[in-house]
BASE-581922 format. One record per atom (N, C-alpha, C): residue in one letter; x, y, z; residue number from 1. Coordinates in Angstrom, 2 decimals, padded with zeros to 5 digits. Layout:
BEGIN
   type         X         Y         Z   seq
      A         X         Y         Z   NUM
...
END
This chain:
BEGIN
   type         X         Y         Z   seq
      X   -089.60   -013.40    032.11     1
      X   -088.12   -013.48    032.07     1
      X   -087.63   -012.87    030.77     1
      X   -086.45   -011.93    030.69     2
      X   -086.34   -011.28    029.86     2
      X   -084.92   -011.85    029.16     2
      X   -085.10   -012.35    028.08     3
      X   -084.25   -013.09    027.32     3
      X   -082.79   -011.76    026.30     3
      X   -082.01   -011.58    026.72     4
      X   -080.94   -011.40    025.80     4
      X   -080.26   -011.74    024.36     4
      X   -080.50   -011.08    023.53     5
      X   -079.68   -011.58    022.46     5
      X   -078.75   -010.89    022.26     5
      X   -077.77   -011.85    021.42     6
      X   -076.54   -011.64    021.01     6
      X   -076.45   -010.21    019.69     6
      X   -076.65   -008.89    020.27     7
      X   -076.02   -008.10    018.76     7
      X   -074.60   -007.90    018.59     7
      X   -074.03   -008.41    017.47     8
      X   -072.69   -007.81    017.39     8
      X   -073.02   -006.11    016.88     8
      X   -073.74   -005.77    016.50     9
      X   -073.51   -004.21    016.18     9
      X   -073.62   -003.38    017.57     9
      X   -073.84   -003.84    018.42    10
      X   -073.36   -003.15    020.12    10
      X   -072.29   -003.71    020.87    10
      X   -071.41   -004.53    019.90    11
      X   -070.12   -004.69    020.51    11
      X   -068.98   -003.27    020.24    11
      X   -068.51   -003.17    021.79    12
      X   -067.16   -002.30    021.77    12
      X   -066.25   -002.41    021.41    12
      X   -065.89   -001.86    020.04    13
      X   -064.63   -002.00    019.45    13
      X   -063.26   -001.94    020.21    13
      X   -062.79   -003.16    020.06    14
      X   -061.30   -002.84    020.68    14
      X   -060.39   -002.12    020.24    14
      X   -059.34   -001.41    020.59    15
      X   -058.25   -000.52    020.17    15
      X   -057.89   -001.01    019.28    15
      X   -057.04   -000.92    018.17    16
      X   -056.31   -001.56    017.08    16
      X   -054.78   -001.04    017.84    16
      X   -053.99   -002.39    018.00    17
      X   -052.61   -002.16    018.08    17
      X   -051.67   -002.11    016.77    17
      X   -051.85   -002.16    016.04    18
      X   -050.95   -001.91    014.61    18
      X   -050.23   -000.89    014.56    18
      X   -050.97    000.87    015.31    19
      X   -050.17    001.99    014.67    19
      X   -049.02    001.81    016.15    19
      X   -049.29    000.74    016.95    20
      X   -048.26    000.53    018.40    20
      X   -046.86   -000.30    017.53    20
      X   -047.43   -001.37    017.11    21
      X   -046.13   -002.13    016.68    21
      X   -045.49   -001.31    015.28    21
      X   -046.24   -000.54    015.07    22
      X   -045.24    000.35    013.35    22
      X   -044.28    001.03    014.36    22
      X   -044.80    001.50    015.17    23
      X   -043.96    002.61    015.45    23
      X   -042.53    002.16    016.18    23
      X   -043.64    000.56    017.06    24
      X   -041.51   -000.13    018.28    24
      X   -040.81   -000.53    016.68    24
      X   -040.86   -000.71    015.72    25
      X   -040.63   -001.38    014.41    25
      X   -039.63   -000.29    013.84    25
      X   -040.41    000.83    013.74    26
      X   -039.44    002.44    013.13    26
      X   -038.32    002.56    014.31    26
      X   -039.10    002.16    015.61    27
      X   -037.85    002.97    016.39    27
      X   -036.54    001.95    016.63    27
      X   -037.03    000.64    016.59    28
      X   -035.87   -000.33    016.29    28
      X   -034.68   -000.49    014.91    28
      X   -035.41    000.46    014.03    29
      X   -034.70    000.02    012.76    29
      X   -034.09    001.41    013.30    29
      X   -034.29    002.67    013.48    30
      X   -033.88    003.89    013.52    30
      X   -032.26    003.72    014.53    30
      X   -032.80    002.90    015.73    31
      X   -031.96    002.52    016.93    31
      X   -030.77    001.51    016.02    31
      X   -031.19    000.85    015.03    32
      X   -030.13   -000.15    014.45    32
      X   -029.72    000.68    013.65    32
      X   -030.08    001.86    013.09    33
      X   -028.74    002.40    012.07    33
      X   -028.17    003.10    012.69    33
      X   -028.16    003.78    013.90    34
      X   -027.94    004.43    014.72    34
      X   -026.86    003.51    015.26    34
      X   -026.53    002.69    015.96    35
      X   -025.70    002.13    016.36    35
      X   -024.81    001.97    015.53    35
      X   -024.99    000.82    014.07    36
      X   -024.24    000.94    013.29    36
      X   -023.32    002.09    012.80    36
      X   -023.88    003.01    012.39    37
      X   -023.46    004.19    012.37    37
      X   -022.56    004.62    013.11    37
      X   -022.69    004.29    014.53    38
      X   -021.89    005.10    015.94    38
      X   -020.82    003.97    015.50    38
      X   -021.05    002.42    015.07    39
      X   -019.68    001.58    015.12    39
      X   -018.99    001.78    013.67    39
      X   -019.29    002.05    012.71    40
      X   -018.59    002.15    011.65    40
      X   -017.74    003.80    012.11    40
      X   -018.37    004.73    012.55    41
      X   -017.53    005.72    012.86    41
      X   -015.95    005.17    013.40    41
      X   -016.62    004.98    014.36    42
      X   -014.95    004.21    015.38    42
      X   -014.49    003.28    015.17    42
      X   -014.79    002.60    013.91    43
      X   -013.72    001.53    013.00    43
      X   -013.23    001.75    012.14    43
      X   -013.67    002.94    011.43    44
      X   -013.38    002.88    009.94    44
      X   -011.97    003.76    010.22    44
      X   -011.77    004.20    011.12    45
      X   -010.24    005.32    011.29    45
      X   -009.03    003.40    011.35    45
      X   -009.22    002.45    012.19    46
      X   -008.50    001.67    012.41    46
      X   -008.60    000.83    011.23    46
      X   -009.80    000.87    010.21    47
      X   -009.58   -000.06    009.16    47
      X   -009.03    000.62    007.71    47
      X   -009.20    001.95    008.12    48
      X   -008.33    002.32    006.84    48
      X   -006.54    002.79    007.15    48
      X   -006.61    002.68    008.65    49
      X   -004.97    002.51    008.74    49
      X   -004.40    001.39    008.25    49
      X   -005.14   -000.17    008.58    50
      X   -004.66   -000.80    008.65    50
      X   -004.52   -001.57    007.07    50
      X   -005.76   -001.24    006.12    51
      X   -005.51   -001.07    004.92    51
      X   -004.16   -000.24    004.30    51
      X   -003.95    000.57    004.53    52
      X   -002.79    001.45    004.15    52
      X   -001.69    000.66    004.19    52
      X   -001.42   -000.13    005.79    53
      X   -000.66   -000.38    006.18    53
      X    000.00   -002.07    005.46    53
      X   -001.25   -002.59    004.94    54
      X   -001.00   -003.69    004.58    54
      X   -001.01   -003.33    002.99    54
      X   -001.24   -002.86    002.70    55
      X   -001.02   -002.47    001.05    55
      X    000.20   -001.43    000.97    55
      X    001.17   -000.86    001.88    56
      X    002.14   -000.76    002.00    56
      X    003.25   -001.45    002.17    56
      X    002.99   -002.69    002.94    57
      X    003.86   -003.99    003.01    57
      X    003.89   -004.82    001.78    57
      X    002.46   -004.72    000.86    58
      X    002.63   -005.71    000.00    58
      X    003.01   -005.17   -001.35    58
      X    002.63   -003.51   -001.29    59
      X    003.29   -002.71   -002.53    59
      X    004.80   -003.27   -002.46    59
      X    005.26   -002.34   -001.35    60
      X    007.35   -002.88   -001.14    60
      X    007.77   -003.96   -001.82    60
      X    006.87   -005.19   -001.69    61
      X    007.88   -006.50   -001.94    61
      X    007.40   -006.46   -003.13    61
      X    006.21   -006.07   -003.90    62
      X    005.93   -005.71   -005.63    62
      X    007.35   -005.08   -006.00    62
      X    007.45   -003.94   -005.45    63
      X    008.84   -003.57   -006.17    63
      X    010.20   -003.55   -006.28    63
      X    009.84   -004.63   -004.90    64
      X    011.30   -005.60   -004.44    64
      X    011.50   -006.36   -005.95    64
      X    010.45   -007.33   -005.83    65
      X    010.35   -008.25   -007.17    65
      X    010.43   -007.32   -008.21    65
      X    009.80   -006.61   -008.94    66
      X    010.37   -006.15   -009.98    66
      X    011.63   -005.71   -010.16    66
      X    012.22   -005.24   -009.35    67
      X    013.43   -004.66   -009.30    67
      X    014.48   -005.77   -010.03    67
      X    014.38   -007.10   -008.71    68
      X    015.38   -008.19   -008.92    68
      X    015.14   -008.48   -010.02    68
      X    013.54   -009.00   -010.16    69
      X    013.01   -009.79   -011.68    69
      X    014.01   -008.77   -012.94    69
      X    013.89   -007.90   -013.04    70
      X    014.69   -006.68   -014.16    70
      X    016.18   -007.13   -014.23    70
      X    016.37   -006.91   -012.62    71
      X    018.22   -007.01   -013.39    71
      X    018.34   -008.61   -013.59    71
      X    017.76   -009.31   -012.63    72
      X    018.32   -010.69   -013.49    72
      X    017.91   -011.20   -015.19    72
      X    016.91   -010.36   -015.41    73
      X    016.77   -010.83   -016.93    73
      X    017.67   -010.20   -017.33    73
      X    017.95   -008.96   -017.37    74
      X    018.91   -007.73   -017.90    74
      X    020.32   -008.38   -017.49    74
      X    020.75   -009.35   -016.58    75
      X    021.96   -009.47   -016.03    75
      X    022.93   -008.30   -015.76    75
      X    022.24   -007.08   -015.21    76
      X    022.99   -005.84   -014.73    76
      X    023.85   -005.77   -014.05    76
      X    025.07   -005.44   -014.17    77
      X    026.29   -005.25   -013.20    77
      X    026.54   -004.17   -012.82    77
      X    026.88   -003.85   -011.65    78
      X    027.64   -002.50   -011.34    78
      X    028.30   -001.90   -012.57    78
      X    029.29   -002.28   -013.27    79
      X    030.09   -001.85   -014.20    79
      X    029.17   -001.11   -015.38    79
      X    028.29   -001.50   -015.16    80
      X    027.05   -001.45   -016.32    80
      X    026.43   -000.03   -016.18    80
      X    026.48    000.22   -014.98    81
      X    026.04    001.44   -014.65    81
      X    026.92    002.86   -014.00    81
      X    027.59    002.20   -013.83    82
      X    028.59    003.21   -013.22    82
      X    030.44    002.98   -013.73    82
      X    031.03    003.66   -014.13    83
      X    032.14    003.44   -014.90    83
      X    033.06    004.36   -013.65    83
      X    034.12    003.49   -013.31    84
      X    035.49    004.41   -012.66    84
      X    036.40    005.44   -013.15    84
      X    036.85    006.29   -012.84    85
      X    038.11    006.74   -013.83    85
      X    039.04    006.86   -012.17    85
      X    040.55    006.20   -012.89    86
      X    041.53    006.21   -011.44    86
      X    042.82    006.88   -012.30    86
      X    043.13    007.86   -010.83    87
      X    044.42    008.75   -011.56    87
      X    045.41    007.80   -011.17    87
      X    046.89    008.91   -011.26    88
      X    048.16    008.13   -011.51    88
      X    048.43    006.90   -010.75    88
      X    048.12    007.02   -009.18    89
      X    047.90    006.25   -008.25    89
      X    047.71    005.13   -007.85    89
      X    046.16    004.83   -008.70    90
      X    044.94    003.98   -009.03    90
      X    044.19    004.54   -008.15    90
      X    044.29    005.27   -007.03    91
      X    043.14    005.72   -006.94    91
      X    041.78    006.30   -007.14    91
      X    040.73    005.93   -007.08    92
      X    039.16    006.78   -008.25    92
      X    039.07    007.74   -007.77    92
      X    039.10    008.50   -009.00    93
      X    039.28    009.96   -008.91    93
      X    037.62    010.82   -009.56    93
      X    037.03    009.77   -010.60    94
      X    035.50    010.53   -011.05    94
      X    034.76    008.53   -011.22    94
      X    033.67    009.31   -011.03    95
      X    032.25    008.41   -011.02    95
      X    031.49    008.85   -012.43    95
      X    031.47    007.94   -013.14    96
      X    030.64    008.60   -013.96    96
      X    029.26    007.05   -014.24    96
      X    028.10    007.80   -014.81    97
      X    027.25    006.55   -014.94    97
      X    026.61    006.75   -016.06    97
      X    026.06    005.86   -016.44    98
      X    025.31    005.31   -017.76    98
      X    023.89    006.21   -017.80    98
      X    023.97    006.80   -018.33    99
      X    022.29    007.60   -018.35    99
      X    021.24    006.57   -019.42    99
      X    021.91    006.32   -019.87   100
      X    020.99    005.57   -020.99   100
      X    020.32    004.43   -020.41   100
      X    021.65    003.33   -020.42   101
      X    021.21    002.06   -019.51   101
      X    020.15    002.41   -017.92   101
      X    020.71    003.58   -017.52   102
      X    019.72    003.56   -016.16   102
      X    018.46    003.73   -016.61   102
      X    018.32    005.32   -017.36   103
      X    016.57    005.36   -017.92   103
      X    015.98    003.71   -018.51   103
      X    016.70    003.53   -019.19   104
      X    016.26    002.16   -019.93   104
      X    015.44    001.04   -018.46   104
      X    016.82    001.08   -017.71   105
      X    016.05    000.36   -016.38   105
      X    014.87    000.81   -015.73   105
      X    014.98    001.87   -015.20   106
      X    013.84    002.57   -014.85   106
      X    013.11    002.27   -015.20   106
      X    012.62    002.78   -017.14   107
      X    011.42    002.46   -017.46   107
      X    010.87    001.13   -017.82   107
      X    011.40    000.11   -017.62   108
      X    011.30   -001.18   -017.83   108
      X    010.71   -001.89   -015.93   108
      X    011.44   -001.43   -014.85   109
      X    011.14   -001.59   -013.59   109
      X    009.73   -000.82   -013.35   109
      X    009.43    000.52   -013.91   110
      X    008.33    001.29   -013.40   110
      X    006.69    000.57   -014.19   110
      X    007.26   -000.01   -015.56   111
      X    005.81   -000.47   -016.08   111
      X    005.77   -002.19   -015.48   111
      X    007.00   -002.74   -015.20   112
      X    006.43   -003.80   -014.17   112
      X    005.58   -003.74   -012.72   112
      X    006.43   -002.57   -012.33   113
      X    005.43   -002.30   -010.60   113
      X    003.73   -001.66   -011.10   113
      X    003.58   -001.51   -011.99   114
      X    002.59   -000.62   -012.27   114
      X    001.99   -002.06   -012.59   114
      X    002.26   -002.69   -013.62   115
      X    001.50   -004.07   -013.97   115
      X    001.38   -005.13   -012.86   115
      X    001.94   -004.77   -011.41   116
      X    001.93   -006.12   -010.22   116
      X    001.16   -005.76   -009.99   116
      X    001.30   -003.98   -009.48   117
      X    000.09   -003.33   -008.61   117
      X   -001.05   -003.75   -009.06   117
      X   -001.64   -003.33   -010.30   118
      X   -003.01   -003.41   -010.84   118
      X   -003.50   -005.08   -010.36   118
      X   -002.41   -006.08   -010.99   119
      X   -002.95   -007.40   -011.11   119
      X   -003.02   -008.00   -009.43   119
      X   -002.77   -006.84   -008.28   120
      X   -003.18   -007.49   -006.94   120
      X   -004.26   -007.66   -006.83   120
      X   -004.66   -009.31   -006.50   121
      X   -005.97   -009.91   -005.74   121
      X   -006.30   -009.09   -004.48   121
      X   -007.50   -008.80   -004.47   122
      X   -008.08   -008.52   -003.00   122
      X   -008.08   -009.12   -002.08   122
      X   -007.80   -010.84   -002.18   123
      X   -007.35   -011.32   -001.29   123
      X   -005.68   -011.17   -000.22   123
      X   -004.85   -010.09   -001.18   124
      X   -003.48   -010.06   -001.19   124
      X   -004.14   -009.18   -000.13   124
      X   -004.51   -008.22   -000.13   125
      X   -004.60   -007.40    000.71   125
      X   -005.50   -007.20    001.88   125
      X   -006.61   -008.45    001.66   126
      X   -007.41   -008.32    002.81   126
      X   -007.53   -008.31    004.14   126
      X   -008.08   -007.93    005.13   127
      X   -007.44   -007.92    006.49   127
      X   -008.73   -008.68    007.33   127
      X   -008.23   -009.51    008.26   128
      X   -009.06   -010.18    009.09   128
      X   -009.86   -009.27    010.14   128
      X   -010.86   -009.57    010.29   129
      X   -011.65   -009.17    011.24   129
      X   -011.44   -008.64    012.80   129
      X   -010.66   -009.84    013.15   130
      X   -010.03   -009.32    014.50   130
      X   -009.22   -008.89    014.32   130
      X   -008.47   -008.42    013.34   131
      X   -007.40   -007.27    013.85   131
      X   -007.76   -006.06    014.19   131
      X   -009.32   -005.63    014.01   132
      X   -009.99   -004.44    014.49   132
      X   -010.05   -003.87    015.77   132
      X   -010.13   -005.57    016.67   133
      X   -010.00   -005.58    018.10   133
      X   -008.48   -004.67    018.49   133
      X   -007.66   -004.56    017.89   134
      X   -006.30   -004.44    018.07   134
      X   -005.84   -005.51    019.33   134
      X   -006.70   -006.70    019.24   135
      X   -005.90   -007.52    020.14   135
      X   -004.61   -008.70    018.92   135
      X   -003.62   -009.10    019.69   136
      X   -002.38   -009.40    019.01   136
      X   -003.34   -011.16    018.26   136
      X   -003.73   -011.58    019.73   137
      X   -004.21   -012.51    020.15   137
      X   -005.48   -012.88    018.61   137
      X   -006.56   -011.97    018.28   138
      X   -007.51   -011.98    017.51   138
      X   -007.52   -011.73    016.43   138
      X   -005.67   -011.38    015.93   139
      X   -005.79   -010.45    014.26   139
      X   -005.79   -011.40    013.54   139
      X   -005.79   -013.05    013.48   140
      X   -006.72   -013.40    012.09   140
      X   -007.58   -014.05    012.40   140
      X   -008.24   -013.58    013.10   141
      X   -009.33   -014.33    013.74   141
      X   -010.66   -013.68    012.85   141
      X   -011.40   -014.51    012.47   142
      X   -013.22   -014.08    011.72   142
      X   -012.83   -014.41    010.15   142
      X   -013.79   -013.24    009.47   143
      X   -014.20   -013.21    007.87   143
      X   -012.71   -012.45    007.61   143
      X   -012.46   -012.41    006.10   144
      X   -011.75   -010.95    005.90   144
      X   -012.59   -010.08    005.28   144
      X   -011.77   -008.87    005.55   145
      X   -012.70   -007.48    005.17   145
      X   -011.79   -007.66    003.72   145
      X   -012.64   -007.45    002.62   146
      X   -011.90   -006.85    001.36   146
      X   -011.25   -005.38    000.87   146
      X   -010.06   -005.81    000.69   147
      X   -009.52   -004.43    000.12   147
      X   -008.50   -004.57   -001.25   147
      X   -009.50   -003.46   -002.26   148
      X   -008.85   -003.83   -003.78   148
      X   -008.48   -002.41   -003.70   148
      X   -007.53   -002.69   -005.05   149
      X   -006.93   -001.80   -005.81   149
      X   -007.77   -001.25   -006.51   149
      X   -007.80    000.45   -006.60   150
      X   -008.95    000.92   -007.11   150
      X   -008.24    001.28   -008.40   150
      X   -007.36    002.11   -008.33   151
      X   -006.48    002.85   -009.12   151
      X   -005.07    003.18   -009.06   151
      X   -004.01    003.17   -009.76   152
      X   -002.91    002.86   -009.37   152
      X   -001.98    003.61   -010.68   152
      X   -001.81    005.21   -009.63   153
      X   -000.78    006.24   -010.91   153
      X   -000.12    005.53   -011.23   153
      X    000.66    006.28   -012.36   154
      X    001.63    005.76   -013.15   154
      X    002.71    006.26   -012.08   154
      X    003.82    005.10   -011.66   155
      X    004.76    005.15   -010.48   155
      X    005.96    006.15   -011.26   155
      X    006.61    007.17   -009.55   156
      X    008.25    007.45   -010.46   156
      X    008.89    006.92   -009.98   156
      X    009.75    007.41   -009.93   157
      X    011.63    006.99   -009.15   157
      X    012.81    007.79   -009.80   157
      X    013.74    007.83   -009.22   158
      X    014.75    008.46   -009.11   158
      X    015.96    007.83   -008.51   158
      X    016.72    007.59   -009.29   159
      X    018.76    007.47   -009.00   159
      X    019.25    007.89   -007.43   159
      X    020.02    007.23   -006.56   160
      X    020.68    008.25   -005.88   160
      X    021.82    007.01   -005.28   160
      X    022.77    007.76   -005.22   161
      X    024.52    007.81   -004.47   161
      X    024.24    007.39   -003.44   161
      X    024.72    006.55   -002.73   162
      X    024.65    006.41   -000.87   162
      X    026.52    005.92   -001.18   162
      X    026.62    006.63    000.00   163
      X    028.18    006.18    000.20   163
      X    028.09    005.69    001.73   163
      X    028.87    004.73    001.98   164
      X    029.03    004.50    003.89   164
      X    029.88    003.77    003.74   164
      X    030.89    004.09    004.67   165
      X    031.76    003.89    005.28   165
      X    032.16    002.99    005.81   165
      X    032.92    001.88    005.09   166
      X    032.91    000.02    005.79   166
      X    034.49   -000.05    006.12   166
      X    035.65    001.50    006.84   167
      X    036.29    000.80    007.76   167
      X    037.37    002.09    006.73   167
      X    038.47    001.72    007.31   168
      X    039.34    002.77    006.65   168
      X    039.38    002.83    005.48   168
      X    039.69    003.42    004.81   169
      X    040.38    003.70    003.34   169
      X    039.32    002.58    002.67   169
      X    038.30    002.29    003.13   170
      X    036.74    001.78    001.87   170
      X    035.90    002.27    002.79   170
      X    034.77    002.45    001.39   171
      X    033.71    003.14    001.25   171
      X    032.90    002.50   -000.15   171
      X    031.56    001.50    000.79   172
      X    030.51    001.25   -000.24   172
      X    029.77    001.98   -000.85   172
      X    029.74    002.14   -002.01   173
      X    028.79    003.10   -002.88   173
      X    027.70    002.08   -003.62   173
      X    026.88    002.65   -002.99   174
      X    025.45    002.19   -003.80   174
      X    024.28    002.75   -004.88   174
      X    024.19    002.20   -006.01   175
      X    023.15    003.11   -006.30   175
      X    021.94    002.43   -006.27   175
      X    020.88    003.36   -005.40   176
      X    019.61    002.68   -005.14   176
      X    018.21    003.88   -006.02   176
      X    017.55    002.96   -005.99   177
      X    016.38    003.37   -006.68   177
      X    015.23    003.56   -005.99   177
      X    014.71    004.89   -005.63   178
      X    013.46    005.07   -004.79   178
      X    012.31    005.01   -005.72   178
      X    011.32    004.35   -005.53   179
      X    010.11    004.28   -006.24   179
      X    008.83    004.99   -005.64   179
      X    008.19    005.44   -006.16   180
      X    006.91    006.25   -005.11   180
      X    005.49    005.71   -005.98   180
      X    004.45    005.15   -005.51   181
      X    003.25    004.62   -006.23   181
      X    002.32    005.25   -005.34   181
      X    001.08    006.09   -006.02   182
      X   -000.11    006.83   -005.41   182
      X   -001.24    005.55   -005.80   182
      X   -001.55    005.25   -004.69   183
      X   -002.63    003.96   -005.43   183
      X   -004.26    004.66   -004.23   183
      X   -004.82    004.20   -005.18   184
      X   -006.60    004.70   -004.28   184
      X   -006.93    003.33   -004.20   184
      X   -007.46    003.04   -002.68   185
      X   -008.29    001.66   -002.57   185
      X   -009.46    001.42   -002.04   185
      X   -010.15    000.66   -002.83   186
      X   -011.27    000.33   -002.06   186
      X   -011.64   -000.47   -000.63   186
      X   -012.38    000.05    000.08   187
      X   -012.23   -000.70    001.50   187
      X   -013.84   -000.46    001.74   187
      X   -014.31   -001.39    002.88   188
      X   -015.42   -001.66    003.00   188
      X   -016.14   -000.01    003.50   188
      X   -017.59    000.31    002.67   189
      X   -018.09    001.45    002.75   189
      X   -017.42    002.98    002.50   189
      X   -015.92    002.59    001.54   190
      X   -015.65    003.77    001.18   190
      X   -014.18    003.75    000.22   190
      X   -013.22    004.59    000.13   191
      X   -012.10    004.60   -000.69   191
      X   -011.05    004.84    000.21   191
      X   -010.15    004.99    000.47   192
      X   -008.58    005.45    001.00   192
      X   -007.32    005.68   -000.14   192
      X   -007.35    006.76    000.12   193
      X   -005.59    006.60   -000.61   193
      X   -004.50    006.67    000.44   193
      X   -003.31    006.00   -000.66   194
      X   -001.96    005.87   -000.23   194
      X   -000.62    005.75   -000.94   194
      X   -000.24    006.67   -000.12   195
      X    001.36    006.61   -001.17   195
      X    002.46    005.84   -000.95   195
      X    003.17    004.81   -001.45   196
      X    004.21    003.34   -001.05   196
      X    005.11    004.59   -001.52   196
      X    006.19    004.16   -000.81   197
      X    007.70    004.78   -001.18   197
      X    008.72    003.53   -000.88   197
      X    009.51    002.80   -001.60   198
      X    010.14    001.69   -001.39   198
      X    012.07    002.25   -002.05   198
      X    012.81    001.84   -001.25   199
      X    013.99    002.20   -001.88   199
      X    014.60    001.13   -002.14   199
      X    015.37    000.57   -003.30   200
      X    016.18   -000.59   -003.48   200
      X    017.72   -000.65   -004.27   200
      X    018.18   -001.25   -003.91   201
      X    019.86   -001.37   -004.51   201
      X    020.03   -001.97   -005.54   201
      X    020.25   -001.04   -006.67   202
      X    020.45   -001.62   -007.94   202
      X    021.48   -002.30   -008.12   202
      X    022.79   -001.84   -007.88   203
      X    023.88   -002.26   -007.51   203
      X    024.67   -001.50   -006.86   203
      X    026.30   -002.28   -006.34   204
      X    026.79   -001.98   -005.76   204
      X    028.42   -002.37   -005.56   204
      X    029.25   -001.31   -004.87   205
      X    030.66   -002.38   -004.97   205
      X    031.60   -001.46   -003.76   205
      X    032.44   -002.26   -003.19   206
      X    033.27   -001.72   -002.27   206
      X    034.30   -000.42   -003.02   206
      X    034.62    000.13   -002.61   207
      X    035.72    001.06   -002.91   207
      X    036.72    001.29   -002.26   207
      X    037.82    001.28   -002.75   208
      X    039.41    001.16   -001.67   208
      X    039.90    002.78   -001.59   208
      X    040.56    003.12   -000.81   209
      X    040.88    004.49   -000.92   209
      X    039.77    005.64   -000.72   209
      X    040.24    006.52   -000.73   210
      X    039.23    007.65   -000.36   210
      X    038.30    008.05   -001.59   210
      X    036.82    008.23   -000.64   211
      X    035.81    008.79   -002.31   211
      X    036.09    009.72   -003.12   211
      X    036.15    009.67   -004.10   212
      X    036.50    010.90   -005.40   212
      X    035.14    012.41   -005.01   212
      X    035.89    013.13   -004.99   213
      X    035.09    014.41   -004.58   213
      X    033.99    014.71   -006.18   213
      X    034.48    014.03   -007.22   214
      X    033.22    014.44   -008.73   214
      X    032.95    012.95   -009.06   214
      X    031.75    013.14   -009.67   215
      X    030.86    012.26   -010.15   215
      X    029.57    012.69   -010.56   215
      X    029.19    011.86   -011.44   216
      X    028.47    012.48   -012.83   216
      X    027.20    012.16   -012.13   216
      X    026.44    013.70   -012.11   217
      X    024.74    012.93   -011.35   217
      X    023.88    012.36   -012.26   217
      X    023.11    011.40   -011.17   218
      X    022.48    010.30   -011.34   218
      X    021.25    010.80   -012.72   218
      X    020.87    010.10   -013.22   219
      X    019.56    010.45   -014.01   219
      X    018.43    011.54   -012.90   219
      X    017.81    012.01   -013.00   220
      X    016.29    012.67   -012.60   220
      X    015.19    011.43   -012.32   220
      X    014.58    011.63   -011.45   221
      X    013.15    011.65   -011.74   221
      X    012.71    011.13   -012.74   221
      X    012.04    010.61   -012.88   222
      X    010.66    010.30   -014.25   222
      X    010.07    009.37   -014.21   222
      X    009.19    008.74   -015.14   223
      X    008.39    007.75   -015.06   223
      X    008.44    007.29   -016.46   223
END
């Protein structure tokens, strides 16, 4: 009877599966940036609108507030800025305005919006997760996405006249102040810029009789 022994050196090596699982391993991670990739494409157009859009709403009321905050410390009046002259009549015949006092405002309003802007929290501006969905239903629904202030030009503005028409023989004249701020922001995986343009009423006053055809133009531009 012929007895068998056990050699392991005539055992058949089995396959090694290792270079099998590297490779489902590469092609899963390859397949996960790949997707990612395909979804950050087709979000990032709706999350940097919607950044824009909300750091446009919250710039405005920055320079809402500065505006008011200014003249009520300043206690600015119409009269303050704009002076009448009325011929024989009493009717106003020239507009003339304060160049001094306005620049003075200006530059006192432009280094406040510049000092809100910078000091906005990222929370001021952050946007919820589901608003990505663009469903109405889901926009504060999840985490928020962060969005800061990266950089924030030095803002201008400029003076201007509005006259309209509140009924016969008056006419409100306003002088309002357009502000323009170039701010760059940070948003998740990249930067956006955007430019706020906000207009506000410095003051204002009814006028009786018909508008005077001269009046002294407003200051320029500047910062």
């Amino acid at each position: 009877m012929v007895r068998w022994r056990y050699r392991p050196w005539l055992r058949v090596p089995r396959p090694r599966r290792d270079g099998g699982r590297r490779l489902a391993a590469l092609l899963g991670i390859v397949l996960a940036l790949l997707a990612i990739a395909a979804l950050d494409q087709s979000l990032r157009p709706v999350l940097t609108t919607l950044a824009r859009t909300r750091t446009e709403t919250v710039v405005t009321g920055v320079i809402n507030d500065a505006v008011m905050e200014t003249l009520s410390a300043q206690a600015v009046l119409y009269q303050d800025l704009v002076t009448l002259e009325r011929d024989g009549s009493g009717q106003v015949s020239v507009l003339s305005t304060n160049s001094a006092k306005m620049n003075a405002l200006r530059t006192q309003i432009l280094k406040d919006v510049l000092d809100k802007v910078k000091a906005l929290d990222s929370k001021e501006l952050a946007i919820p997760l589901g608003s990505l969905t663009g469903l109405s239903t889901a926009s504060d629904w999840g985490p928020e996405l962060p969005v800061r202030v990266l950089t924030a030009a030095v803002p201008t503005a400029e003076f201007r006249n509005v006259f309209t028409s509140e009924g016969i023989n008056q006419t409100l004249h306003q002088v309002m102040l357009e502000v323009q701020v170039e701010i760059t922001l940070l948003i998740p995986g990249g930067t956006t810029e955007t430019r706020v343009t906000a207009q506000v009423c410095v003051a204002e006053t009814l006028l009786l009789g018909q508008v005077p055809d001269t009046y002294l133009e407003l200051p320029a531009a500047g910062s």
